[in-house]
C-alpha positions as CSV (number, residue, x, y, z in Angstrom):
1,X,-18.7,56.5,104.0
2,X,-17.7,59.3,101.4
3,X,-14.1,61.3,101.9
4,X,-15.8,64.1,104.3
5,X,-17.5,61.9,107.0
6,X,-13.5,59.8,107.1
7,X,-12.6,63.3,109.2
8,X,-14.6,61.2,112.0
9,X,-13.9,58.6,112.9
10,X,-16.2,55.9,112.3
11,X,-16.3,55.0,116.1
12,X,-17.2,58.5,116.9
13,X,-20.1,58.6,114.8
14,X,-21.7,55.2,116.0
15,X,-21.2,56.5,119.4
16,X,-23.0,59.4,118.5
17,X,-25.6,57.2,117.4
18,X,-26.4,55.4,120.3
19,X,-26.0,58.2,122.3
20,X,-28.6,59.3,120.6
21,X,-30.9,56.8,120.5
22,X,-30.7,56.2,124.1
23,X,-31.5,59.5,125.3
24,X,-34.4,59.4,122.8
25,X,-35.6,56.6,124.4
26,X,-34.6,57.6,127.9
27,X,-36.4,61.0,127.3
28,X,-39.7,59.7,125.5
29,X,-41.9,59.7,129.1
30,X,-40.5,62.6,129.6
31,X,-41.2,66.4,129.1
32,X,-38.8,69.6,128.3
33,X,-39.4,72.9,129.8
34,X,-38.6,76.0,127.6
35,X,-39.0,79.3,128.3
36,X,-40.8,81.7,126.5
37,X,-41.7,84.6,128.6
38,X,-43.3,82.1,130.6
39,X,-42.4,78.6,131.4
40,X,-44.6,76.4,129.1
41,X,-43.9,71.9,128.4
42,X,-43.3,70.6,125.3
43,X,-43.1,67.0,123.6
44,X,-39.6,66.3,124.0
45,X,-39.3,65.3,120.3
46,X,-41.1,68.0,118.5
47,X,-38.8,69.8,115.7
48,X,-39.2,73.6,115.2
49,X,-40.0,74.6,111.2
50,X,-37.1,76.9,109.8
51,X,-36.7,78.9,106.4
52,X,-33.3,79.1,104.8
53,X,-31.3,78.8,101.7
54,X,-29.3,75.4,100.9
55,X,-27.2,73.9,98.6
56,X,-28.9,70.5,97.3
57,X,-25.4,69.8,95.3
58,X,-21.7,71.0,94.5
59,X,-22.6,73.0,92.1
60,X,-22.3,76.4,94.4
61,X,-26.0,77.4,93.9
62,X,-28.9,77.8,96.8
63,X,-31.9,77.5,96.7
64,X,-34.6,77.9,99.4
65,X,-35.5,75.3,101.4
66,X,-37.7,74.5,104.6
67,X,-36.4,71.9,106.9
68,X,-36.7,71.3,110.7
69,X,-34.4,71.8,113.8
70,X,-34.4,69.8,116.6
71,X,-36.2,70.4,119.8
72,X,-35.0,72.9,122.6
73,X,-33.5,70.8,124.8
74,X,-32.7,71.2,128.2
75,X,-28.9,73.3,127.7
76,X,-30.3,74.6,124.4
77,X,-31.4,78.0,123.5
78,X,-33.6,79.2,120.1
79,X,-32.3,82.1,118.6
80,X,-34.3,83.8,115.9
81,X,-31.7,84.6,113.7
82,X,-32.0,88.3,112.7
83,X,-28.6,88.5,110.4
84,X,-26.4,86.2,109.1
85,X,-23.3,86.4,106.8
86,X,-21.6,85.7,104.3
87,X,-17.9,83.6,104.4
88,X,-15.6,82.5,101.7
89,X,-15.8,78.7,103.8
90,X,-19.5,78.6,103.0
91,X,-19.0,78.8,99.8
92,X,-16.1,75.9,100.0
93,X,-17.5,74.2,101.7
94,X,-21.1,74.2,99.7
95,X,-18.8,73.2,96.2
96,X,-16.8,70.1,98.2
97,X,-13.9,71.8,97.8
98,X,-12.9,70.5,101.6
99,X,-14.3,67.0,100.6
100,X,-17.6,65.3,99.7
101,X,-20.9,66.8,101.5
102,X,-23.9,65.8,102.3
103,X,-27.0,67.5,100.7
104,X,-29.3,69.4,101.8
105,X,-27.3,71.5,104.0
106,X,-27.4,75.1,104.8
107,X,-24.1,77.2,105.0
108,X,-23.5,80.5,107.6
109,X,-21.9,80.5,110.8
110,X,-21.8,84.5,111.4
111,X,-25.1,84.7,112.9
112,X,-26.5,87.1,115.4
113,X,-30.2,87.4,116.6
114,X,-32.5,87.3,119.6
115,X,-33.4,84.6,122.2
116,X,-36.9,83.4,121.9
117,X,-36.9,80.3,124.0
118,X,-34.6,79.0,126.3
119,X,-34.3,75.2,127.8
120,X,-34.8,74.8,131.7
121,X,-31.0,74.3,132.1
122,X,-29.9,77.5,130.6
123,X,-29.3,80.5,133.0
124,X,-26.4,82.1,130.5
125,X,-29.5,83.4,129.0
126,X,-32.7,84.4,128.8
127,X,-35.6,85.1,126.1
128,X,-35.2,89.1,124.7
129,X,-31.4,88.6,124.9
130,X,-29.3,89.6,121.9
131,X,-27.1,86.5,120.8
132,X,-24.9,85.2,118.2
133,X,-23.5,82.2,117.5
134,X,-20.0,81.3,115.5
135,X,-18.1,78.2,113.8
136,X,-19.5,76.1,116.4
137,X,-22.0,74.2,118.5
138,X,-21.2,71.5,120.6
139,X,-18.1,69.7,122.1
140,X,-16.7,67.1,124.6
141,X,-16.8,69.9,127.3
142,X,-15.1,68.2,129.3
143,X,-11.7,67.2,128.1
144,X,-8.4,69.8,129.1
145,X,-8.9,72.2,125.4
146,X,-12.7,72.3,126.1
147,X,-11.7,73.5,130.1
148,X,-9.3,75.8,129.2
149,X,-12.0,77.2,126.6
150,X,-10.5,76.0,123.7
151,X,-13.4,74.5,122.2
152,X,-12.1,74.1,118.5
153,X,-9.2,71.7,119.8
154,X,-11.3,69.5,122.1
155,X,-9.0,66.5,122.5
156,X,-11.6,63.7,122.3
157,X,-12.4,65.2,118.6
158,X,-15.9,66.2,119.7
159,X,-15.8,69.2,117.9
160,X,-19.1,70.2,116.4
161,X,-18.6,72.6,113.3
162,X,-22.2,75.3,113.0
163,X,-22.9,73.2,109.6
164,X,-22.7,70.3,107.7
165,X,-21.0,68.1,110.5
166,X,-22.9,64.3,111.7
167,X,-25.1,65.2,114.1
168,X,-27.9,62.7,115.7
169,X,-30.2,65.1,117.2
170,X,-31.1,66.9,114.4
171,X,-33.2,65.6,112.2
172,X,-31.7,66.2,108.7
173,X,-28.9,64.1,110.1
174,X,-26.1,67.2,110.2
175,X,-25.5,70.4,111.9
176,X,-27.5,73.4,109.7
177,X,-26.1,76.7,109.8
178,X,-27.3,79.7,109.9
179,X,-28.5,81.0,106.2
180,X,-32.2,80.4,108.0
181,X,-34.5,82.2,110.7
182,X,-33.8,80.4,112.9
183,X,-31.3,78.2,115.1
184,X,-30.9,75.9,117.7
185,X,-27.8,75.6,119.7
186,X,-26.2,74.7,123.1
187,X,-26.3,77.9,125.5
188,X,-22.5,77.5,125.7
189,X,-21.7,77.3,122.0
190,X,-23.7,81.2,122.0
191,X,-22.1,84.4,122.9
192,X,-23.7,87.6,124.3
193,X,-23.7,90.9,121.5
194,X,-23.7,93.8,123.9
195,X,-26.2,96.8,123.0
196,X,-23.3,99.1,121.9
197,X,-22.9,97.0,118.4
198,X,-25.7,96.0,115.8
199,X,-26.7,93.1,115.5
200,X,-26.0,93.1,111.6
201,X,-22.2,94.3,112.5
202,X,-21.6,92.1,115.2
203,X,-22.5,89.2,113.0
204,X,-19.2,89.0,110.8
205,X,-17.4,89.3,114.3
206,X,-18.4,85.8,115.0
207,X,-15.8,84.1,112.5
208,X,-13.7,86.6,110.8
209,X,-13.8,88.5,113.9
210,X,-12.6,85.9,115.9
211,X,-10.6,84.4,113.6
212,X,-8.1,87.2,113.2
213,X,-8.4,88.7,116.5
214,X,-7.1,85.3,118.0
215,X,-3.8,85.0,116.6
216,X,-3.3,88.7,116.4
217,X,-3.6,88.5,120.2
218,X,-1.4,85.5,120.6
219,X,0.9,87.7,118.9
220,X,1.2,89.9,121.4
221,X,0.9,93.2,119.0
222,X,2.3,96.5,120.6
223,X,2.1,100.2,119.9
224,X,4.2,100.8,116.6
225,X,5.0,97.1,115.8
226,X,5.2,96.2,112.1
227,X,2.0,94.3,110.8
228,X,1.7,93.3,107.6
229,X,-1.6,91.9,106.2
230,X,-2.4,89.9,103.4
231,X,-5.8,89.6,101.6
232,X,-8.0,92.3,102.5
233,X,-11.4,91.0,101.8
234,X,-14.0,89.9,104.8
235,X,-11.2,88.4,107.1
236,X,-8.6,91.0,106.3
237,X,-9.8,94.2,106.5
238,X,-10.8,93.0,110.7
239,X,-7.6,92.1,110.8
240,X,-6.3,95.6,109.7
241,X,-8.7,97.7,112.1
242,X,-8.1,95.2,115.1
243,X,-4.0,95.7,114.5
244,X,-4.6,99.6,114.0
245,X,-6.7,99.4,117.1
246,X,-3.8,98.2,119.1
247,X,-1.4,100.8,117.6
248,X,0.5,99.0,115.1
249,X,1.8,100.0,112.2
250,X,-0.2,98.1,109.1
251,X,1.1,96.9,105.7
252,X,-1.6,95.6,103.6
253,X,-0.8,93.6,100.7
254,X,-3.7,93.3,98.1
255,X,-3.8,92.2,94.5
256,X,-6.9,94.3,94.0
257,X,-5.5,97.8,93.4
258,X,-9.7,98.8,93.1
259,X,-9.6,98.3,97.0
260,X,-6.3,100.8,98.0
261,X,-8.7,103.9,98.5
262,X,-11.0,101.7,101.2
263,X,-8.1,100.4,102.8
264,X,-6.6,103.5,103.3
265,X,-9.4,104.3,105.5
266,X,-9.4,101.3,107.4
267,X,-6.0,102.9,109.7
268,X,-3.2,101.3,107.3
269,X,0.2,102.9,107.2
270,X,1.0,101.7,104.1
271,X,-0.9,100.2,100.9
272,X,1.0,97.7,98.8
273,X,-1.0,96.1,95.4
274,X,1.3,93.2,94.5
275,X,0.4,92.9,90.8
276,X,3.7,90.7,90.4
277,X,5.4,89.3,93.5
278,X,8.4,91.5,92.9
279,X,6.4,94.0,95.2
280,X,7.2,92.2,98.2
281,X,11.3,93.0,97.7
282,X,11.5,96.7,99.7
283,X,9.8,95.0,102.9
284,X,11.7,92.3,103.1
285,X,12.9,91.5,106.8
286,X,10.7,94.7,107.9
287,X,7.6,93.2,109.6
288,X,7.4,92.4,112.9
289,X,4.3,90.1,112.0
290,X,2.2,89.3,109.4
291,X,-0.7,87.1,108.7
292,X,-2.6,86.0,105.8
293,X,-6.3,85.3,105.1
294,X,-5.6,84.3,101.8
295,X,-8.3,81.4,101.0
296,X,-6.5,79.9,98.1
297,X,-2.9,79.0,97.1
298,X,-0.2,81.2,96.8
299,X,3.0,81.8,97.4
300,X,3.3,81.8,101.3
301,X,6.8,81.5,101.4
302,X,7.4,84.9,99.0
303,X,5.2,87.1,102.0
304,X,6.6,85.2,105.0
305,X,10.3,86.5,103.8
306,X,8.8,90.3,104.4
307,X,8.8,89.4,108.2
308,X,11.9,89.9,110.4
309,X,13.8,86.8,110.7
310,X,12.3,84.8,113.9
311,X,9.7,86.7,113.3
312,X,5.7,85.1,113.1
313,X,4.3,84.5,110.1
314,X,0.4,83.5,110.3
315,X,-1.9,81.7,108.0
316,X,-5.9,81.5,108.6
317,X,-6.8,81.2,105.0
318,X,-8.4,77.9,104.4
319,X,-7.8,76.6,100.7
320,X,-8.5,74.1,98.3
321,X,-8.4,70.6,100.6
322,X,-7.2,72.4,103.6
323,X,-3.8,72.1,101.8
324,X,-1.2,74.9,101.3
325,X,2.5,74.8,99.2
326,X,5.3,75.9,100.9
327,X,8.7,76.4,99.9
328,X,10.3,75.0,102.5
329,X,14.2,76.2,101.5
330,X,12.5,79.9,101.2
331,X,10.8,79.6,104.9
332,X,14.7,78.5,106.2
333,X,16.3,80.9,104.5
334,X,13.7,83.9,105.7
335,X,13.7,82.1,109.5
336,X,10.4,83.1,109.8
337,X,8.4,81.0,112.2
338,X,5.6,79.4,110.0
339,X,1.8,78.7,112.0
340,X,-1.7,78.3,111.3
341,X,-4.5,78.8,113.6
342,X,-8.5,77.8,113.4
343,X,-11.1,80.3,115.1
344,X,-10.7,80.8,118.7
345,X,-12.9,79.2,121.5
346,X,-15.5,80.8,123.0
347,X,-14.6,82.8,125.9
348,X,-12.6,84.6,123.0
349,X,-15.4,85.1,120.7
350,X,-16.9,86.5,123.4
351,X,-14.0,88.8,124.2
352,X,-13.7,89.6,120.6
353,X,-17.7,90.8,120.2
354,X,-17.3,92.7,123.8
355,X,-13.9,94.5,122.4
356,X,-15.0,95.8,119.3
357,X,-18.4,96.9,120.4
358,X,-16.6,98.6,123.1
359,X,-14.0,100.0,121.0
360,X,-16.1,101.3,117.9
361,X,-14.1,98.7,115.5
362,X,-17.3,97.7,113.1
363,X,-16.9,95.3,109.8
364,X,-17.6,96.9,106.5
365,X,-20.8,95.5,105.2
366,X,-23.1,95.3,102.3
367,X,-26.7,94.0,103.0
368,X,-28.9,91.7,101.1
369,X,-31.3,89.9,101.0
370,X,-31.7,86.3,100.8
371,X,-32.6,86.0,96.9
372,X,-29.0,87.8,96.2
373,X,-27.0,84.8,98.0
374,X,-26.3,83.8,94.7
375,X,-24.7,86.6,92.9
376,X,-23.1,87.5,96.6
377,X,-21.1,84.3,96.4
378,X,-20.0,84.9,93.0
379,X,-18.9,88.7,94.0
380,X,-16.9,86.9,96.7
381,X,-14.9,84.3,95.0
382,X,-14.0,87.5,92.3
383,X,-13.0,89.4,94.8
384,X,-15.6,92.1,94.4
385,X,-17.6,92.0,97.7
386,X,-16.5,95.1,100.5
387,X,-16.4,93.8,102.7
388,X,-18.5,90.8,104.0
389,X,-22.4,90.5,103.0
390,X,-24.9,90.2,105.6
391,X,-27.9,88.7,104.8
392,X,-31.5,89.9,106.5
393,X,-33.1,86.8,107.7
394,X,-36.3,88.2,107.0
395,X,-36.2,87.5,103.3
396,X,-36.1,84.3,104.1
């Protein structure tokens, strides 16, 4: 079992595995209803054809691909995925940079499109709706994190990540994500996009959306509180118009001094282009709160000392092996209460979706098509994309 798959356990994959195989078995006299306008049987074992892009190795290339998804089952919808985009973790994930992966697999889990077939289960939605789907698709459901919608913490490790992850029922052998037209995916695991928002806007909402808005709730921001942000690329510049949105006060700290005229525009109060980490010595002990989407090392310690002391200092950046340095005598001396956080569960990305489409707060996008994923990826590890590529899944 390579270094990746150890982040099961090997009991929970064998379990998955005869789970699997007995419902196959179980379901094989059997037939699924989907909907489709009209209510219409289906083999229960018949795969639905999808175009995307994969990678087929480390190397951080795609390349298109045709593959299959697994039936609609009963609690599943089929979204026809209209947009999807871009995130710095495809692209880690794709290289192995968060351990060994298996190949093909297809990257994307900011996807938003509309519901063409529905499993005769579902009543969250029906075909026509507008849907998106995140970081996710399945889980325990049942255990106290998945109750208390928490989804990304289920306590019997059930968690099931949109790509990449073991997964029995589909018939690569992992989850796919959503770099393809289509997707299918647990009605739960799927959030409504409201009219109000496009669908190629709400789309980055569905990761770094969510995964700013989360803590920055948590945090409890008020009118005219202190936020810095650091790293203003797909994540950070949401996490800049959600704080301006709830009135704070925003410090963003960039080392790209090409982005200070966009950011300004984004509702900042300040600009700061750390070129050399002396930058950081006028805020020191000025923030009320900052967090960092920073997706590879750097000196956590040196921001975290801008916050107040007891102040919260918050990380969502996801680096090299999941692994950060700290300076531990430079996080006691600053007293600055260190965290991390991962997404938010799904009654939250719902929230998040229904807040900024009420609240006019869009993601700055570039579009593309699917044959420049390639030179997309490269823009975004160089720091050159503004803000988060959305792919048309119609170049497919």
């Amino acid at each position: 079992m390579n270094d990746f798959n150890h982040s099961f356990s090997r009991r929970r994959f064998v379990q998955y595995g005869l789970a699997a195989g007995a419902g196959m078995l179980l379901n094989a006299a059997k037939a699924q209803t989907v909907s489709g306008g009209h209510a219409s049987a289906a083999p229960v074992y018949r795969p639905i054809t999808a175009k995307g892009y994969a990678a087929f190795d480390n190397s951080g290339k795609l390349a298109p691909w045709i593959f299959e998804r697994r039936a609609v089952g009963d609690n599943d919808i089929l979204i026809d995925v209209k947009y999807a985009s871009i995130c710095h973790s495809d692209i880690h994930q794709m290289k192995g940079d968060w351990g060994q992966q298996q190949y093909p697999q297809v990257p994307g889990h900011e996807i938003a499109g509309i519901v063409a077939a529905v499993g005769k289960n579902v009543t969250k939605f029906k075909v026509g709706d507008r849907a998106g789907v995140g970081c996710m698709v399945d889980s325990c459901m049942r255990c106290e994190s998945c109750l208390a919608g928490l989804e990304q913490h289920c306590d019997n490790n059930a968690t099931v990540f949109t790509y990449g992850y073991p997964d029995p029922t589909s018939p690569s052998g992992i989850t796919q994500g959503g770099y393809s037209t289509n997707i299918v995916v647990r009605d739960h695991f799927a959030v409504h996009i409201p009219d109000s928002i496009k669908l190629e806007e709400a789309a980055p909402l569905l990761c770094a959306g969510i995964t700013t808005y989360s803590p920055l709730m948590k945090a409890d921001i008020k009118p005219g509180d202190k936020v810095g942000v650091v790293g203003i690329g797909g994540l950070g510049h949401l996490a800049v118009k959600l704080a301006a949105a709830k009135g704070a006060e925003v410090y963003a700290f960039t080392t790209s001094p090409e982005k200070v005229r966009d950011i300004r525009r984004f509702g900042v109060k300040e600009v700061i282009v750390v070129d050399n980490l002396d930058k950081l010595q006028p805020y020191k002990g000025r923030l009320d709160y900052m967090i960092a989407t920073v997706p590879v090392q750097f000196d956590v310690a040196a921001y975290a000392a801008t916050v107040k002391p007891y102040g919260s200092f918050t990380l969502v950046g996801m680096p090299d092996a999941f692994n950060i340095t700290l300076s531990n005598i430079a996080l006691s001396q600053s007293r600055v209460n260190f965290n991390a956080s991962l997404i938010g569960g799904i009654p939250e990305t719902q929230e998040v979706v229904n807040y900024c489409a009420a609240n006019n707060i869009r993601p700055t996008i570039q579009m593309i098509s699917a044959a420049q994923i390639n030179d997309a990826w490269e823009n975004v590890v160089n720091k050159k994309a503004r803000y988060r590529y959305v792919i048309d899944a119609a170049t497919f």
